[in-house]
Wavefront OBJ file of the C-alpha trace (Angstrom):
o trace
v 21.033 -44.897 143.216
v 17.431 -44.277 144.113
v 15.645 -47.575 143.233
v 12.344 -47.437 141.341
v 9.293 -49.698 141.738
v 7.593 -50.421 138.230
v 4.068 -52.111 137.377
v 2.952 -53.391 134.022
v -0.125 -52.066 133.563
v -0.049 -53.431 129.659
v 2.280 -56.043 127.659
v 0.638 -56.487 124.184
v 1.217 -55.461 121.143
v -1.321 -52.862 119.072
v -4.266 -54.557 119.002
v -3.797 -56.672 122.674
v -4.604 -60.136 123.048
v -6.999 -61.568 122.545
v -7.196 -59.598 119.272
v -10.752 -59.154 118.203
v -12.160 -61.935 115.680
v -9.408 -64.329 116.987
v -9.423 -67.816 117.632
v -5.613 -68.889 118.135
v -3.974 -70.625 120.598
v -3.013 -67.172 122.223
v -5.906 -65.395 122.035
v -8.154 -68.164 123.448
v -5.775 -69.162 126.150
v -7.215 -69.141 130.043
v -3.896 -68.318 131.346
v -4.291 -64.757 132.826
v -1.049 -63.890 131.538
v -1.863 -64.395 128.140
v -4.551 -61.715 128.379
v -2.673 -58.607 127.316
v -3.663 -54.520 126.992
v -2.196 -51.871 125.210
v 1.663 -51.215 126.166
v 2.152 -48.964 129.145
v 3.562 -48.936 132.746
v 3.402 -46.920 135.910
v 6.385 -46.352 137.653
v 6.975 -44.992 141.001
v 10.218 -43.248 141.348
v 11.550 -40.306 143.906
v 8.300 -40.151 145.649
v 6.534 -39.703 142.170
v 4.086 -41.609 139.931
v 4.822 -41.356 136.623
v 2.842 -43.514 133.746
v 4.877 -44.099 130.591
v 2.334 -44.078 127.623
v -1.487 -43.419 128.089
v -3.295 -46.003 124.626
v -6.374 -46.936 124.161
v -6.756 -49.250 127.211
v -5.888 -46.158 129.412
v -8.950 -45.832 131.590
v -9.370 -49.665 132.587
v -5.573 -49.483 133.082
v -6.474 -47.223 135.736
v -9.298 -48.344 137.580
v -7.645 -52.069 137.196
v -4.258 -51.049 139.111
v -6.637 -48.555 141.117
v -4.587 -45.112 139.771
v -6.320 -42.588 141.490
v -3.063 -39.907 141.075
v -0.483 -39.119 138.466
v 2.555 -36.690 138.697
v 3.280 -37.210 135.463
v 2.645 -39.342 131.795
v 6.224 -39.466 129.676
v 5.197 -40.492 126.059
v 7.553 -42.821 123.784
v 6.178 -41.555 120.412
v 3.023 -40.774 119.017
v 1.505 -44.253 117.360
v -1.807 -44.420 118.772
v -1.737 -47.340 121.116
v 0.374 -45.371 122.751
v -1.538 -42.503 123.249
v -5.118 -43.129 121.939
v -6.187 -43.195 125.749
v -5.257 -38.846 126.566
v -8.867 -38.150 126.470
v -9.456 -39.715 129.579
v -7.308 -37.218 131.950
v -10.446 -35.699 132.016
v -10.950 -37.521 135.001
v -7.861 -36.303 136.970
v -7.956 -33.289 135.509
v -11.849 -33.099 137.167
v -10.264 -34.595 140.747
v -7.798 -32.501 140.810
v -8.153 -29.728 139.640
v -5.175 -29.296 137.972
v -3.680 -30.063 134.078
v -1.692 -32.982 133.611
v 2.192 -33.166 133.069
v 2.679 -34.580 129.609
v 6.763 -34.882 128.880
v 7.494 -35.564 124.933
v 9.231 -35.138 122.371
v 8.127 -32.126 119.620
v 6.828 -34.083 116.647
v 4.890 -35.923 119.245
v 3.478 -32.722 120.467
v 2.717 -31.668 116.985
v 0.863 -35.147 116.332
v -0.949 -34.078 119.515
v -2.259 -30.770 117.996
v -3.729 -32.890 115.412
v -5.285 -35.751 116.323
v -6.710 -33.745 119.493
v -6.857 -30.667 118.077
v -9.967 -29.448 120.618
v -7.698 -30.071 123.794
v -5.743 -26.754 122.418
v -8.319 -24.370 121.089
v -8.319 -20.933 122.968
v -11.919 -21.347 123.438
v -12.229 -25.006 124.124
v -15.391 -27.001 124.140
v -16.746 -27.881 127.851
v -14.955 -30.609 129.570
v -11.913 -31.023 126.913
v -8.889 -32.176 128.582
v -6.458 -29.902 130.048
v -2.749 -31.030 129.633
v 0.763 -29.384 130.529
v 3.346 -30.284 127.697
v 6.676 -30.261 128.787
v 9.472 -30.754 125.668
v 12.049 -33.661 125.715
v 14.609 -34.556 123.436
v 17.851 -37.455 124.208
v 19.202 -35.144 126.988
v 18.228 -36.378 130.720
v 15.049 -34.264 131.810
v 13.846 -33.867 134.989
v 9.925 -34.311 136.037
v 8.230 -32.316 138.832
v 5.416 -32.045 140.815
v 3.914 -29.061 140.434
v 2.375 -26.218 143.299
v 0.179 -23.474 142.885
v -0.098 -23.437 138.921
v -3.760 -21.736 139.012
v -6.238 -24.268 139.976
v -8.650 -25.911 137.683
v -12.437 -24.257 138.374
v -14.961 -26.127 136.908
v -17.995 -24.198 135.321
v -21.082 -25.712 134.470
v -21.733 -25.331 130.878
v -18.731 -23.738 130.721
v -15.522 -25.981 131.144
v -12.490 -25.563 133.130
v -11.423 -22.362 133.725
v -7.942 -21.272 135.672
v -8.026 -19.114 139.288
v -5.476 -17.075 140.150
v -3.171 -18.347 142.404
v -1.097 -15.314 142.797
v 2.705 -16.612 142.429
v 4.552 -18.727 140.377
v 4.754 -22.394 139.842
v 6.656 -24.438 142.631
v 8.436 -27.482 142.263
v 7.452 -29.871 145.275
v 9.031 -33.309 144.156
v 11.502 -34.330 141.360
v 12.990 -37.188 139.611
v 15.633 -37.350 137.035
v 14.637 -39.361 134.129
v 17.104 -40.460 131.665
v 15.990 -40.647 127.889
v 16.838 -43.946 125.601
v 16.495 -42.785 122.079
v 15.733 -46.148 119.720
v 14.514 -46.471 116.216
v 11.010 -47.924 115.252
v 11.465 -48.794 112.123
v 12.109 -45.016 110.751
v 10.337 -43.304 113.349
v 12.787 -41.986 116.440
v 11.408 -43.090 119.779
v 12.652 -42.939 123.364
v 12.766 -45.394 125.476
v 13.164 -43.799 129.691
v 15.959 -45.131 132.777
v 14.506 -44.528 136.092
v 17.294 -45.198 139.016
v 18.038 -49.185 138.193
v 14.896 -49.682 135.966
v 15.082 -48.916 132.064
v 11.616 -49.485 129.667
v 11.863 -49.641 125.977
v 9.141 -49.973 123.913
v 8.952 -50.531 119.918
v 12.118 -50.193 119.101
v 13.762 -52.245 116.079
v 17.362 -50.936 116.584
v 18.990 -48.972 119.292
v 22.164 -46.876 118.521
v 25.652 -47.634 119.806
v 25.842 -44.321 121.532
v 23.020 -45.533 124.175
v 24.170 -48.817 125.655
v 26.356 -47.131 128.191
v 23.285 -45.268 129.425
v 21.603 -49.050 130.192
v 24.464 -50.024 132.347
v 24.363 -51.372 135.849
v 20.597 -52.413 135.662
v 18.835 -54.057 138.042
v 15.883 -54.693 135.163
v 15.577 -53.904 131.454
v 12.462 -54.154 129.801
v 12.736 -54.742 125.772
v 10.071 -55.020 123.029
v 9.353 -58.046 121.360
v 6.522 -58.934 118.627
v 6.814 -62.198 117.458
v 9.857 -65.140 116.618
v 10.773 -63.593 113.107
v 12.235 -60.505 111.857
v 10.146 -57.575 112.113
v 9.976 -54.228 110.022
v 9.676 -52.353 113.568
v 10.119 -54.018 116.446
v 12.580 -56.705 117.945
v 12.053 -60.274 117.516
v 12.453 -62.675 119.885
v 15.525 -63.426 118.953
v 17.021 -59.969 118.622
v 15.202 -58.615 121.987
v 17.366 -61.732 123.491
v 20.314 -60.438 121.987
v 20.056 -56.967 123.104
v 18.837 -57.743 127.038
v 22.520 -60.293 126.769
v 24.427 -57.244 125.835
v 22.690 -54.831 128.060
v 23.506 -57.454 130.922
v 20.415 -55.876 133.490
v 20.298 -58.517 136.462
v 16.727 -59.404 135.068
v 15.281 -58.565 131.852
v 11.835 -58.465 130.214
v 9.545 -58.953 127.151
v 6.887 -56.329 126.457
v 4.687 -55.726 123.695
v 3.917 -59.088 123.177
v 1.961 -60.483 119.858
v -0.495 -63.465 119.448
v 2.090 -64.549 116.817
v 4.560 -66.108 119.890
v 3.418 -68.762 121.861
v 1.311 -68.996 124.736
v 3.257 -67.825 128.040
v 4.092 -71.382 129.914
v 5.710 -72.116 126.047
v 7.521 -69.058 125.314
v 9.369 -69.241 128.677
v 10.782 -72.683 127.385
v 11.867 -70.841 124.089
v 14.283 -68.560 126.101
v 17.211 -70.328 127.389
v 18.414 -67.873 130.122
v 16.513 -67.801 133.438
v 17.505 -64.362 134.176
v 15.281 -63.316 130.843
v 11.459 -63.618 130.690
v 8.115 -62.213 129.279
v 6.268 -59.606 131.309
v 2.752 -59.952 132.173
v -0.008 -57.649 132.776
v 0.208 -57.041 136.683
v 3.754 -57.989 137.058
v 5.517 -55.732 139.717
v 9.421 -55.120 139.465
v 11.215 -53.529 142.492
l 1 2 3 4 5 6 7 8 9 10 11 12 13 14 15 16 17 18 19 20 21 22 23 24 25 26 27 28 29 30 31 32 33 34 35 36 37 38 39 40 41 42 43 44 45 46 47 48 49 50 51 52 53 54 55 56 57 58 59 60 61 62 63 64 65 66 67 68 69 70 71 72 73 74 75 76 77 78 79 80 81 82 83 84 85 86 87 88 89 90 91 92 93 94 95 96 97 98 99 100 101 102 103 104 105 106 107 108 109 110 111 112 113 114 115 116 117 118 119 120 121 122 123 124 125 126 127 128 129 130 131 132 133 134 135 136 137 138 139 140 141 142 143 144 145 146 147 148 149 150 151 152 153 154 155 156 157 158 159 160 161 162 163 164 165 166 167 168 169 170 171 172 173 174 175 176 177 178 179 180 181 182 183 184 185 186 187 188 189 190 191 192 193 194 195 196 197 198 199 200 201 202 203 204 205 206 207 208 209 210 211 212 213 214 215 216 217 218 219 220 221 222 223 224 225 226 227 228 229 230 231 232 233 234 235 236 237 238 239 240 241 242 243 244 245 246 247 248 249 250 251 252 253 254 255 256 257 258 259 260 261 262 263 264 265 266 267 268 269 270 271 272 273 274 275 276 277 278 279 280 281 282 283 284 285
């Protein structure tokens, strides 16, 4: 099994900690770990770099980690902390001259059309973003690299505009990506195996059918909001539960709230060593 390398670029919940106008515990802490952006990681599988969600902390994400290349961005749904950030392939798509690989699902696509709706205009305004959408559903998927597409020209006033590059598209690299479809509270999201890493994000139930696609782990990473129950995401309790019955060799909490403890107290809260909360920065291999 190809092994995967993943880095947390993000581990909070919508509004990150500290949340604006805040003065808990949490949000005040000094502990670098309890300083949390937007919900996404960059994984780097099969020779590829692949970012799973682009929200609204998207750019510093980037220049934090030091990003300067993507192959491709797999979205989990459409909520925008998990995609409020799109605008900003601008910059790669400036670089290098080429769109960017977006794989999700169609309704995501759709809310896509909408809430950017001058990224797909035939005649788009100067400098929009330019973005290849590739459609995903449950069914494994695999993402390329891509050669010889029609590079990117930049015109001055104009915008982006495509050159000929007289043949086809080639694939150069690939990874297979297995889906993980979950439920947020009634919105279907998917969750994504790479090799012996699987990442799921705001999920509140995940159906019997996909547990034997999360076997033989080496690390699962599960949502988790807060202690109590939660219309749309795990709680503490239940993201415990479900990283027991996956059985991953390690497991981790994502999309952390300022409504658990601070980080040195929530490790005492879960009574299994082999299960702990993420942290911005934190690199699984």
């Amino acid at each position: 099994m190809e092994k995967a390398k993943l880095t947390f670029l993000g581990t909070g919940t919508s509004q990150g900690i500290p949340m604006i106008g805040c003065g808990c515990e949490v949000c005040t802490s000094e502990d670098p770990r309890d300083k949390r952006l937007r919900a996404s990681v960059l994984v780097e599988y099969c020779g590829m770099r692949i970012l799973v969600d682009a929200g609204p902390d998207f750019r510093y994400q980037m220049l934090r980690a030091g990003v300067s290349h993507l192959d491709a961005i797999l979205l989990t749904h459409n909520h925008k902390d998990h995609t409020g950030g799109l605008d900003d392939i601008r910059a790669f798509n400036y670089l290098e001259r080429k769109p960017a690989e977006i794989w999700c699902e169609k309704y995501v696509e759709e809310s896509l059309r909408k809430e950017y709706s001058y990224a797909f205009e035939t005649k788009k305004y100067p400098g929009a973003p330019e973005w290849h959408i590739h459609t995903i559903d449950e069914k494994p998927f695999e993402v390329r690299t891509w050669k010889n597409t029609g590079n990117l020209v930049w015109e001055s006033g104009v915008g982006y505009s495509y050159a000929d590059s007289g043949s086809a598209p080639l694939t150069d690299r690939s990874a297979m990506v297995i889906p993980i479809r979950g439920m947020h509270y009634k919105l279907p999201v998917l969750g994504f195996r790479f090799g012996n890493i699987a990442y799921c994000t705001d999920m509140n139930c995940i159906p019997e059918c996909e547990f034997e696609k999360l076997q033989g782990l080496d690390h699962f990473v599960i949502n988790c909001v807060k202690e109590g129950k939660h219309i749309s995401h795990f709680s503490l309790q239940e993201a415990v539960e479900v990283a027991l019955r996956v059985g991953a060799k390690h497991s981790w909490l994502t999309h952390l709230s300022h409504q658990l403890p601070v980080y040195k107290e929530l490790v005492k809260k879960i009574p299994f060593e082999n299960i702990l909360p993420a942290y911005d920065g934190l690199i699984l291999e």
